[in-house]
N, C-alpha and C positions, 0 to 999 in steps of 0.2 A: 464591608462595602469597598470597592473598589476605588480607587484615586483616578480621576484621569487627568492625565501632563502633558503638555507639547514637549517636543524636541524637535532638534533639528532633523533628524533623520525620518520623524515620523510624525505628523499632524495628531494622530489620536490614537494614545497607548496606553494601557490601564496597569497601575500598579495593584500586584497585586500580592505580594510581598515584598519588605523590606528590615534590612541590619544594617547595622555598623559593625564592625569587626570591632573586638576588643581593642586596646593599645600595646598590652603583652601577647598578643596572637602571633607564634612564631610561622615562619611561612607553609602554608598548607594547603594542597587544590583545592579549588571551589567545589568539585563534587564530592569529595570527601567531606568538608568543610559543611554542606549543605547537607549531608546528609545525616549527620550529625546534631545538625541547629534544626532542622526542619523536622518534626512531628507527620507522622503518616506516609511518607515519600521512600521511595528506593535511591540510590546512589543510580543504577541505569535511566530512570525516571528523569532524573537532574541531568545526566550526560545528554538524554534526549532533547530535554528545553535548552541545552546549550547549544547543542546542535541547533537545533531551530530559533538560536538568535534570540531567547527567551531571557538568558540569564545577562544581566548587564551589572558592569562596575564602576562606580564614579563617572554616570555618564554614558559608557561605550558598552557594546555587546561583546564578553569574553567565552572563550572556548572554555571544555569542561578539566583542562589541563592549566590555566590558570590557578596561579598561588596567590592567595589571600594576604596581604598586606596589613597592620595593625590601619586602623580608620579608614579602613575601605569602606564606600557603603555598597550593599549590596543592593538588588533590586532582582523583583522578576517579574516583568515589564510581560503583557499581552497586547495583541493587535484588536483585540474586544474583550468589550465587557464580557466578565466572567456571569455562568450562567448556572442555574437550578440544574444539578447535572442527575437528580431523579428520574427516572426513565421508567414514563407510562404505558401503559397497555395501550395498542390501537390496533383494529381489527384490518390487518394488512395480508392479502392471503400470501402462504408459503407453499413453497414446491417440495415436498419433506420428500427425500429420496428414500432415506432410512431413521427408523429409531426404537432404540431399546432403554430401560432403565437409566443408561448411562450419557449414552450422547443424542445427537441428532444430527445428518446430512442434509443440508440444505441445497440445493440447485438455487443459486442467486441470482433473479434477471437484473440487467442492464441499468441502469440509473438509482437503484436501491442502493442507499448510504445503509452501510456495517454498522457504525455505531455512532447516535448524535455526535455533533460537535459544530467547530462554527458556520452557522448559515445552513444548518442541517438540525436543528433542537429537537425535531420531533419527525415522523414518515422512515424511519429508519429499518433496519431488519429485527435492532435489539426492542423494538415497540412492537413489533410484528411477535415476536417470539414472546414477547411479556403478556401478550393477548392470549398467544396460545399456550401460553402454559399457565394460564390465570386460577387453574383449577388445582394445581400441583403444590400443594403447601411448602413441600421443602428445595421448591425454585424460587429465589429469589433473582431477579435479573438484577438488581443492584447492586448482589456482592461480587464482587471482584474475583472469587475464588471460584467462581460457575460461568458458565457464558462461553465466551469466543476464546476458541483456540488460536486458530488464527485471523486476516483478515486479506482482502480483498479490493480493488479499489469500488468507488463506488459505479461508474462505466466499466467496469469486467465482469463482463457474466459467466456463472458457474459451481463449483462444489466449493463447499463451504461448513469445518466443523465446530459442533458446538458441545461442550460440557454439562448435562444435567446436575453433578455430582464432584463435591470439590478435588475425592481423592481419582475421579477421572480425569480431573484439567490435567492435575497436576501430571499423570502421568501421559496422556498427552502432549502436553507442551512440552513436555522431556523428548517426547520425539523429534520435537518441531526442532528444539535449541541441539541437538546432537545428527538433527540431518537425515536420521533412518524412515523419514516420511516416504511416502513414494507419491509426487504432483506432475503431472504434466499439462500445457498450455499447448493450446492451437492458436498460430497467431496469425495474420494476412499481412505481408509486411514488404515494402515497396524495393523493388529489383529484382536480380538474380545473382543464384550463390553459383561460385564457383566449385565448393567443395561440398557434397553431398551431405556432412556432417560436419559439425565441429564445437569448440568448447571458447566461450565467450568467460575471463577471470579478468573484473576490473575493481577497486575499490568504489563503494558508492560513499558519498556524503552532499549533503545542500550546498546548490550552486551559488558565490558568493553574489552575485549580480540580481537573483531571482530564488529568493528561500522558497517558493513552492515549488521548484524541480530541483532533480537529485542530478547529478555528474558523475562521470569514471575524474577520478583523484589518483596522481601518484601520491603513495601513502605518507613519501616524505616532504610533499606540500601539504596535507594536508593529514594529522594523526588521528583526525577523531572519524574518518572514514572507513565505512567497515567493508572487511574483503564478501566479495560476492562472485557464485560460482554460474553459470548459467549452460545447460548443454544444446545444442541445437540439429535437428534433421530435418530438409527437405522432404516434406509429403506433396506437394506439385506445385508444377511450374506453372504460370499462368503468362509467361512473359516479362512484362514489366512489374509483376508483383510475382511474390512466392507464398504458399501455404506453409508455415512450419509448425514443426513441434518443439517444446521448449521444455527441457526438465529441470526443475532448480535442486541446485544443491545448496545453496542457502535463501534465504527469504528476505531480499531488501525490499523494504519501500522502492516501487516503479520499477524493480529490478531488472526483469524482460523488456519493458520500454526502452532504460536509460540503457543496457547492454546492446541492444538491438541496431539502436540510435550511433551507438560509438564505433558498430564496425559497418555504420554507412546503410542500414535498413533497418529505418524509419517506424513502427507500424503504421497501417493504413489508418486514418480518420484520428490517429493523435495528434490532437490541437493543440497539447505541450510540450510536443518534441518533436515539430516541424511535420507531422502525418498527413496534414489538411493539406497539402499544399502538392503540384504534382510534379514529383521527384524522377521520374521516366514516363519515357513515351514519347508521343508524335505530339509536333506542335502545327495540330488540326482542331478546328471548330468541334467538330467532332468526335475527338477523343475527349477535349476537353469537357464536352458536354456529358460524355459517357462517365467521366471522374466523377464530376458533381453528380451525375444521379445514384454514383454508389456511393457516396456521401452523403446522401440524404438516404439513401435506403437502410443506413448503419450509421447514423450519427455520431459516434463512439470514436475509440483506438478500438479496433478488429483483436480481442484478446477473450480468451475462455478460458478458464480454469475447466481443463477436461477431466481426467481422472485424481484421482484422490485416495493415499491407500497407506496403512496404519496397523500396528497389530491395537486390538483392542483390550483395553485397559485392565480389566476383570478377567474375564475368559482366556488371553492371550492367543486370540485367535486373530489371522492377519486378513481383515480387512481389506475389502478394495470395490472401488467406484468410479464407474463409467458413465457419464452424463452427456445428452444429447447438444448439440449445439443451440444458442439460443434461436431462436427466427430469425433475426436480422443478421446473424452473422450467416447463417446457412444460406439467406438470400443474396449474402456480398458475394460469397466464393458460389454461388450458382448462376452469379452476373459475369464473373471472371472467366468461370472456365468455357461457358457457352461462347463468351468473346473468344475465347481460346480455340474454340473447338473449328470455328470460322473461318479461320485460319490467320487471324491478327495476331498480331504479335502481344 
């Protein structure tokens, strides 16, 4: 059972592990250190909840390059209570693009959370999947070694793969971690590029002021920021917004957001990296009127995970998928360009 404690920093935080460091512990990083003292956990796993301000020492929140001290105590502090992390069947319908013995392509619409968690326990995709493969004896959504290859956020709609088979994850996610995936994203994103292509290279890591967004980091402020590749091409112009395609070469958290956001375009309708808000244009009733209603016609950040493409695992045959845009984002850029066609800017 969980502890819960005040702090200064925080009204209501749940312990949910705790040590003291021996008194002959010679100095060692904490995620080494942890992953060592902790039962069932990875060393990336621990880097991660550092990252995200999880792991704290006497007190304070320390990064995952912290050296352990003799009588430190440790802690690993949640923003909630920890939960039943069982993951039930619920009959959630799915857009299966493909599936064989091995994996399954999912087309993920818009507002579907990837995998419970906080404020999210249940309505998920892995509930959805655990429904549908309720007949499949040797799927278990529970284990760790089957399931989501990768992930998505839960406002991106799009392709999305999944593991039936543990020695498919595994060789899957070797794609994923070595880069030779092939993903591209259409995104709606506020102004106009000057250069028809180009390549966005920033470190990401969590913003100190706001742990639920990520920042470009120089990597010598901040070490536990990981590099992130992003490529970019203009598919049309709409004026004060542009269509693009985004290829990643590696796969941060928000990656195409926080890259997009750093060299000055926004996506359209992201509410956590200033998208809502109207970054060009004419200051007319009018136009203004015209933003809001494509912000209500796509309530979202304007992002699709469009193609998706992989040699596959068994057969070693390469893989590749093409997915239609979801309705609301094909209704935003069919609001844009008719504006366009108009002759507005």
């Amino acid at each position: 059972m969980a502890r819960q404690i005040s702090d200064n920093d925080s009204d209501e935080l749940f312990e949910r592990w705790r040590c003291e460091v021996d008194k002959g512990q010679s100095p060692l990083r904490i995620d080494k250190y942890l992953a060592e003292h902790m039962e069932g956990t990875s060393r990336n796993r621990i880097q991660s909840a550092a990252d995200a301000g999880h792991i704290w020492v006497n007190g304070k929140p320390v990064s995952s390059n912290y050296k352990v001290k003799p009588s430190d105590v440790i802690q690993i502090l949640l923003d909630h209570e920890p939960h039943d992390t069982n993951i039930e069947p619920e009959d959630i319908p799915l857009n299966i693009v493909y599936e064989d013995d091995d994996l399954i392509v999912v087309n993920k619409p818009a507002g579907l959370v990837v995998h419970p968690g906080h404020g999210n326990w249940t309505g998920t995709l892995l509930n959805a999947l655990a429904w549908y493969l309720r007949d499949n004896k040797s799927f278990d959504i529970n284990n760790p070694n089957i399931g989501l290859v990768h992930r998505i956020d839960k406002d991106t709609s799009g392709l999305l793969l999944i593991a039936k088979r543990a020695e498919a994850k595994t060789k899957l996610a070797l794609q994923f971690f070595e880069h030779t995936t092939k993903r591209t994203y259409n995104a709606l994103v506020w102004g106009r590029f000057e250069s028809a292509e180009g390549t966005i290279e920033g470190a990401l890591g969590r913003d100190n002021r706001d742990r639920t967004i990520y920042r470009v980091w120089d990597e010598q402020d901040n070490p536990n920021a990981k590099p992130a590749i992003t490529h970019y091409r203009v598919l049309e112009s709409f004026g004060y917004v542009t269509l693009v395609e985004c290829r990643l070469e590696t796969g941060r958290t928000h990656q195409i957001r926080v890259h997009m956001k750093h060299i000055g375009h926004p996506l359209f309708g992201d509410e956590k990296y200033g998208g809502c808000e109207i970054l060009r244009g004419e200051r007319t009733q009018k136009y203004r009127q015209f933003v809001e209603n494509c912000l209500s016609l796509c309530p979202r950040q304007a992002l699709h995970a469009k193609t998706l493409g992989f040699v596959h695992p068994t057969t070693g045959e390469q893989m590749f998928f093409d997915s239609e845009w979801a309705d609301d984002f094909a209704a935003l850029i069919d609001k844009w360009r008719k504006r366009s066609e108009l002759g507005a800017k």
